[in-house]
Phi, psi and omega in degrees: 000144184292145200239170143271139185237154158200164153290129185102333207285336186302344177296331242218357186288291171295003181299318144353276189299336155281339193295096187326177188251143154244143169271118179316116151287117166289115134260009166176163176218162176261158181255183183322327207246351159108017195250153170275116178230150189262354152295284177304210144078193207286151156278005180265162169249133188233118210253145199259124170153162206286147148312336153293310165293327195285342212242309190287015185251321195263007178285305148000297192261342180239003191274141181075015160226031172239136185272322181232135164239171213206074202250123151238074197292143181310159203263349197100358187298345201097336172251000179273003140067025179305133228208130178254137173213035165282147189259083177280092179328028166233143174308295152311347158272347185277356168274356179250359169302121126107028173237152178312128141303101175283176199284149152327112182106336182267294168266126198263348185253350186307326174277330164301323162324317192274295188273348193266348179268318182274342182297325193277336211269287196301328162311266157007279226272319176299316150330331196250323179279163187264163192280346160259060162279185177194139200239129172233112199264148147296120158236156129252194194286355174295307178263331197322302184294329160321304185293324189289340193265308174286338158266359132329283213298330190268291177298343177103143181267305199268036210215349199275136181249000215168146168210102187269168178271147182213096165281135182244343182213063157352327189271357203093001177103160183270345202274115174290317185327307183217233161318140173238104212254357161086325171206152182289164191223143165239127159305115156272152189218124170240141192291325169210331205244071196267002179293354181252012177262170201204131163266178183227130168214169218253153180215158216199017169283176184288143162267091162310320214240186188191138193233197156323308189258044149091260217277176197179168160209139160303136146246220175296165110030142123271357170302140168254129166263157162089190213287178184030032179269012159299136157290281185314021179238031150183051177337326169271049155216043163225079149197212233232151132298140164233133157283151177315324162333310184111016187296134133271130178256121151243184172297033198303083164332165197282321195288327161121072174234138178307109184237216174219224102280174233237307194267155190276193185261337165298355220259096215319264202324346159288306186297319116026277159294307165323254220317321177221103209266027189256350190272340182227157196261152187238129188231157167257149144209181215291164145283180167298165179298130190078351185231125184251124140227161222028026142114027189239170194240330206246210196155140172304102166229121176328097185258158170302110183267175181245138200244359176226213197232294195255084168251151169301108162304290171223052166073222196228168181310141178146000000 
């Protein structure tokens, strides 16, 4: 797999693990009534204090159980005036301690600056999620490859779910010089455990069709198709269906090789259908040419219906 090299990274791979444990100082909670108290009030927390020690304080009580993280990190531009001050133990990055990151062209260590500041953070971060957590960091085009390469290296290239477009300035960006391209971008990540993820796609076809609970259109599949569509490559997302018939359905691939489903068995719209197989539209469709199993050519396989003209496919992340 393809690496990054920068100045400073052999320092800032393990920094993480020096970065001291700090103990949280309580100050205050708001209680019920919206007052500030030192007992009472939310379990969440905001916490004042360098970023790093912050993410290494909550590691004791929280690591590998936070289900969403959220980043919004500097993008690098030159203009957020951004200061690197981790005590990274070499002489040379103690040379970048506490002065301002300058403009392209201007600081010439500025991306190095940059990567030698988020690596260690993501370490962190990576350490705090649970393994079907999912992480979506904020970029632009400054940093955005630099960032697609370190968060490879940390979460896994196969692990990457998304590089969404974020329009951020409707009018095109302040920048005249060249394209005013306008939008932002946010990376999705997940740690390991992608069976409680779901995409959403929005449909906008005609309700053709009509069930119990009145009008519909098929959507995908509940079958997982394409790479990691093995039953062993998700073992808990192999086990049955009852078609209206009273048939049991599994996850037969078109090759007749044993596969899997896109969604796990916790998942409402599984349970939904077990419970009711009327929850789903249901079609035969053929195997591949030449491939019979238990002496059938075709199979029942389960599709999503969509129940609005802009409906939610297969719900959200959870």
């Amino acid at each position: 797999m393809p690496t990054l090299e920068w100045i400073g990274k052999d320092k800032v791979v393990n920094h993480h693990l020096d970065v001291p444990y700090r103990v949280l100082e309580r100050q205050y909670s708001f209680d019920e009534n919206g007052k500030h108290d030192a007992d009472n009030g939310s379990e969440n927390m905001i916490i004042h204090g360098d970023n790093l020690e912050a993410l290494k304080s909550l590691l004791p009580q929280y690591e590998g159980r936070v289900k969403c993280i959220y980043i919004d990190p500097p993008y690098n531009t030159g203009e957020e005036g951004w200061v690197y001050n981790d005590n990274v133990n070499d002489p040379h990055i103690r040379e970048w301690l506490n002065k301002t990151v300058g403009k392209e062209g201007e600081d010439l260590s500025r991306h190095d600056k940059w990567l030698c500041m988020m690596y260690p953070r993501l370490k962190l971060l990576h350490k705090l999620l649970s393994d079907d957590g999912i992480i979506a960091v904020s970029i632009n085009d400054h940093e955005l490859y630099n960032l697609g390469e370190i968060m490879n290296d940390i979460f896994g290239s196969s692990n990457r779910l998304a590089c969404a477009p974020l329009r951020s300035e409707p009018s095109g960006g302040k920048d005249k010089t060249v394209l005013r391209t306008g939008h932002e971008y946010i990376l999705f990540y997940c740690k390991s455990d992608q069976s409680n993820l779901s995409k959403e796609e929005k449909s906008t076809g005609e309700l053709n069709l009509r069930d119990f609970k009145g009008k519909y259109r098929k959507g995908r599949e509940l079958r997982k198709w394409g790479a990691g569509s093995l039953r062993q490559d998700r073992e808990n997302m192999w086990f049955a269906f009852t078609a209206p018939n009273g048939e049991e359905v599994y996850p037969i691939r078109n090759d007749g090789l044993e596969g899997r489903w896109r969604i796990g068995k916790d998942n409402p719209l599984t349970q939904a259908i077990i419970n009711n197989p009327e929850e789903a539209h249901w079609e035969l469709c053929p195997y591949d040419d030449g491939i019979v199993v238990d002496g059938k050519t075709e199979r029942w396989v389960p599709l999503k219906k969509l129940e609005m003209k802009s409906a939610l496919l297969d719900g959200i992340a959870g």
